[in-house]
PASEBA-1860 file (N, C-alpha, C; in nm, 3 decimals):
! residues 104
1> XXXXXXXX> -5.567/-0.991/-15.712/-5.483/-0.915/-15.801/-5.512/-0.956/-15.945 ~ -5.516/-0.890/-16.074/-5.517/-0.927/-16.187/-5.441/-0.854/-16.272 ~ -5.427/-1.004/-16.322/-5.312/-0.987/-16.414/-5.376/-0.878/-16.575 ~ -5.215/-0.809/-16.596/-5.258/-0.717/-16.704/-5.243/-0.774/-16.816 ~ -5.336/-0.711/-16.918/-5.346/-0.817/-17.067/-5.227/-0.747/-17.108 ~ -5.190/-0.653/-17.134/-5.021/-0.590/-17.174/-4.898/-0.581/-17.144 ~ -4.825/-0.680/-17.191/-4.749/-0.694/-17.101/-4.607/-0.603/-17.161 ~ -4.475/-0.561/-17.141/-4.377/-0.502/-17.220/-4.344/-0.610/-17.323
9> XXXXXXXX> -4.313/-0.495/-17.388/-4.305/-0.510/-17.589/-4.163/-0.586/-17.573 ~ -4.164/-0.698/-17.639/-4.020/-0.809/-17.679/-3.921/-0.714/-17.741 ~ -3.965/-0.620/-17.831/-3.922/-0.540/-17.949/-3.822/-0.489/-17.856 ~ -3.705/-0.406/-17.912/-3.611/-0.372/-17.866/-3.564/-0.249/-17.981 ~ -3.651/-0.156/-17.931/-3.614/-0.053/-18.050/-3.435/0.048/-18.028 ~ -3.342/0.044/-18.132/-3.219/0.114/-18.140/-3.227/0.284/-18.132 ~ -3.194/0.356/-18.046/-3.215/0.522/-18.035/-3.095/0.541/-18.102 ~ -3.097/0.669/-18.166/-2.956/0.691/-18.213/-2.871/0.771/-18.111
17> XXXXXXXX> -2.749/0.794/-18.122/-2.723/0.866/-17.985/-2.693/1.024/-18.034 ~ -2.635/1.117/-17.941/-2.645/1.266/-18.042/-2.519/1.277/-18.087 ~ -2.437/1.178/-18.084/-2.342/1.178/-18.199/-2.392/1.102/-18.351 ~ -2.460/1.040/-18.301/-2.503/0.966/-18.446/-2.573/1.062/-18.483 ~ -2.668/1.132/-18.449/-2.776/1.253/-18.494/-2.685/1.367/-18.558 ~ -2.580/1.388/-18.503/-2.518/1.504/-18.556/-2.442/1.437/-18.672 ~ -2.400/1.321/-18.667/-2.344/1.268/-18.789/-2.411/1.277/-18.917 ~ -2.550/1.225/-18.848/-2.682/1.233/-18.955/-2.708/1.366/-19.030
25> XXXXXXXX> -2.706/1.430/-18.960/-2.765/1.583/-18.955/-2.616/1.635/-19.069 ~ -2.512/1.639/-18.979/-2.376/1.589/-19.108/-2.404/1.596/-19.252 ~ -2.449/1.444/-19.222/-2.434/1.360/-19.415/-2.538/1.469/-19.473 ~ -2.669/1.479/-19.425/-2.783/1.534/-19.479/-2.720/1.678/-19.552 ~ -2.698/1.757/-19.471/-2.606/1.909/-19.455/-2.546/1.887/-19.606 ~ -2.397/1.783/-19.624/-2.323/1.764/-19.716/-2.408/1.698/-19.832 ~ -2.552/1.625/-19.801/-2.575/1.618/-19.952/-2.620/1.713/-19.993 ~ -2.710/1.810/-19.934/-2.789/1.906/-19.999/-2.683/2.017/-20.004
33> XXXXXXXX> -2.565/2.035/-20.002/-2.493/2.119/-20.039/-2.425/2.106/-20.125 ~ -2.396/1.973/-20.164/-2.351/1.922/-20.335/-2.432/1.941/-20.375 ~ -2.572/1.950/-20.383/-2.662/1.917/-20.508/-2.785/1.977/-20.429 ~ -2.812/2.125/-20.456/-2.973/2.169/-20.408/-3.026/2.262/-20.515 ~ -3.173/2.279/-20.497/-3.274/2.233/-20.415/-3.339/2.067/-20.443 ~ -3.310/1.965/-20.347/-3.379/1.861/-20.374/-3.537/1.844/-20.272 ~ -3.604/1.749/-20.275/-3.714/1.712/-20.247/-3.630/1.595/-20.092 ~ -3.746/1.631/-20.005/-3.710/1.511/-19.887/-3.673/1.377/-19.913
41> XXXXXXXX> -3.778/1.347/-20.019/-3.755/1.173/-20.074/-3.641/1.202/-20.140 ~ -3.610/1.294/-20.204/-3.426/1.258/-20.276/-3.350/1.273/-20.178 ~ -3.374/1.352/-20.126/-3.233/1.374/-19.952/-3.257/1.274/-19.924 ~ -3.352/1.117/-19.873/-3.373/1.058/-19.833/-3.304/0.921/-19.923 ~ -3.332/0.940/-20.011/-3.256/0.858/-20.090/-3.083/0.842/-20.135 ~ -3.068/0.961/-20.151/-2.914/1.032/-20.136/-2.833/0.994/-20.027 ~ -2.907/0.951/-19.934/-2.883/0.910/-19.791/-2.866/0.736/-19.746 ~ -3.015/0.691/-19.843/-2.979/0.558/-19.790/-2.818/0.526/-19.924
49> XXXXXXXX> -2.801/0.562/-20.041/-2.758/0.498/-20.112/-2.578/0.567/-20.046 ~ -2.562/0.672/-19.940/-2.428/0.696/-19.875/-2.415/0.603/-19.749 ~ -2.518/0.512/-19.743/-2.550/0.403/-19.595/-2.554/0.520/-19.494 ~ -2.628/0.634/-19.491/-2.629/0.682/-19.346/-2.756/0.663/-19.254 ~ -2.834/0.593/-19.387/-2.981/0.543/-19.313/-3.007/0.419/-19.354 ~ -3.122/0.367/-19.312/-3.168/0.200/-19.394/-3.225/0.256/-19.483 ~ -3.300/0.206/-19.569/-3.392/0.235/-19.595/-3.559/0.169/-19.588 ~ -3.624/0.282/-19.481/-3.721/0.238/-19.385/-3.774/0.347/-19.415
57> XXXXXXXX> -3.913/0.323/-19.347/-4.026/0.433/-19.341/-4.014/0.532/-19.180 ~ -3.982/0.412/-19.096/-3.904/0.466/-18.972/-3.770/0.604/-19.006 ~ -3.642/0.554/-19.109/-3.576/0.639/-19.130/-3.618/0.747/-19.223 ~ -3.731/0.748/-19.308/-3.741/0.828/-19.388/-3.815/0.982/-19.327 ~ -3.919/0.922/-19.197/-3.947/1.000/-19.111/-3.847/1.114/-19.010 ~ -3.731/1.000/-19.012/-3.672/1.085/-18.942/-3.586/1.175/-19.023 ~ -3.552/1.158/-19.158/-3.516/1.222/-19.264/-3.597/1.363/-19.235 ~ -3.702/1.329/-19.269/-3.815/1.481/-19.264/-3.814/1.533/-19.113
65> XXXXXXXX> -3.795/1.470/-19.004/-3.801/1.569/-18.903/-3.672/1.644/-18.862 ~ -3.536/1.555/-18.928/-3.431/1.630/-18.891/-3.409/1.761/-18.990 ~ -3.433/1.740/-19.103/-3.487/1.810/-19.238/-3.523/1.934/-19.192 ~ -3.634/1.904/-19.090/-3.763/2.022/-19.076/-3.659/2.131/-18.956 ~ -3.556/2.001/-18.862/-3.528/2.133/-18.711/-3.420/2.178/-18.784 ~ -3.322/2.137/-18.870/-3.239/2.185/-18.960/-3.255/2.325/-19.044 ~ -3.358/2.314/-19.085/-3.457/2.464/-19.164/-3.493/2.513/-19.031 ~ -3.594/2.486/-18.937/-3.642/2.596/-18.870/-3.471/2.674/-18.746
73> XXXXXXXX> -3.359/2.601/-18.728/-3.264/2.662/-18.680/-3.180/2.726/-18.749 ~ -3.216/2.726/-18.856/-3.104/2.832/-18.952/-3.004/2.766/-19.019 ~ -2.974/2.611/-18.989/-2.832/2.551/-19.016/-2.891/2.533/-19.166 ~ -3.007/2.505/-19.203/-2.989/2.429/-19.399/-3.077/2.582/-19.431 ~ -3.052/2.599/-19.485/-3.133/2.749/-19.635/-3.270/2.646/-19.654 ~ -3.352/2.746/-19.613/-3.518/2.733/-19.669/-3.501/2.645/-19.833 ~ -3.425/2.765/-19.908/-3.387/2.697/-20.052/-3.344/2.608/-20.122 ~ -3.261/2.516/-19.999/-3.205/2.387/-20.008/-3.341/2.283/-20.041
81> XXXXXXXX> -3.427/2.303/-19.975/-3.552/2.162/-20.001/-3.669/2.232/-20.090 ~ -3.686/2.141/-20.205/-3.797/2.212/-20.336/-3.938/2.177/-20.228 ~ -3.969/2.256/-20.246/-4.149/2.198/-20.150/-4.192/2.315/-20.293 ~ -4.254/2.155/-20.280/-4.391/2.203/-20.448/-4.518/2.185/-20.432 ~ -4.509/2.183/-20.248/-4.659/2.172/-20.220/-4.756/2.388/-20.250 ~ -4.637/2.408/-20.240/-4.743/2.590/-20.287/-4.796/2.603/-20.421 ~ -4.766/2.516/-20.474/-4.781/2.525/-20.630/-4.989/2.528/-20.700 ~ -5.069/2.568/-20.703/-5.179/2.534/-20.703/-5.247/2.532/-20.852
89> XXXXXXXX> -5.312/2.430/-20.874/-5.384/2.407/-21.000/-5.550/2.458/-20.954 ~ -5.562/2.586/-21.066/-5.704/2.614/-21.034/-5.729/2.694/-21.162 ~ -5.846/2.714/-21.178/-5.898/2.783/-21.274/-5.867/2.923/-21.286 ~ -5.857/3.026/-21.395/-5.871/3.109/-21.397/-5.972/3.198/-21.350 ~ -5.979/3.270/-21.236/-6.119/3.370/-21.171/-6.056/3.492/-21.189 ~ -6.196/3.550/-21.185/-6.197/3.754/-21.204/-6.280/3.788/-21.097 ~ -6.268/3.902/-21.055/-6.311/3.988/-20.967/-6.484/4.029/-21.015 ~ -6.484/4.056/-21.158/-6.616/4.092/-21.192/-6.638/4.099/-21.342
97> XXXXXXXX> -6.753/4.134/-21.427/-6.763/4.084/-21.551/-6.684/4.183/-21.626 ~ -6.650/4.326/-21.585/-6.588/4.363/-21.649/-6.450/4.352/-21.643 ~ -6.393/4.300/-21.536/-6.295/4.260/-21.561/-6.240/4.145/-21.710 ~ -6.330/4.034/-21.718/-6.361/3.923/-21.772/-6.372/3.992/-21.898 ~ -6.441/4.059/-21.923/-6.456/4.173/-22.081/-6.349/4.253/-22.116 ~ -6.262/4.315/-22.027/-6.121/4.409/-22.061/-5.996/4.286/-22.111 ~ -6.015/4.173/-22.028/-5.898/4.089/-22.042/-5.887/4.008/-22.189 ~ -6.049/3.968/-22.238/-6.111/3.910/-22.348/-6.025/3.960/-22.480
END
């Protein structure tokens, strides 16, 4: 028989339960309804400084995924979270030279 090099993790990770999630889901709801459109990292922050999270990279994740089923079920407005990722820095282009000559 041989023995396995892996053995179970010492670690003892805390689940939240779905009252704590809905609590969470809660606080989140009530900050971005005092004060929107914010950014994830401010909901996230808004959050640790009401103690409803630590502040961790673990909780900040879960910030953004409760964030995300919150928007895709209808409960938070699209408009509640600024996403400034559409925003694009690029050069001015034309279709063709005369375009480039009418606009001149």
């Amino acid at each position: 028989m041989t023995k396995s090099i892996y053995g179970t993790s010492p670690i003892k990770r805390k689940r939240r339960t779905k009252a704590e999630m809905e609590q969470l889901k809660g606080g989140l709801f009530a900050i971005l309804q005092d004060d929107h459109p914010q950014t994830v990292r401010g909901v996230f922050y808004q959050a640790t400084v009401r103690s409803l999270i630590d502040k961790t990279e673990a909780d900040y994740k879960a910030v953004q995924r409760f964030l995300t089923d919150m928007r895709r079920s209808g409960i938070l407005p699209f408009d509640y979270i600024a996403d400034s990722t559409c925003w694009m820095r690029k050069p001015e282009t034309y279709s063709d030279v005369e375009v480039v000559l009418f606009d001149a």
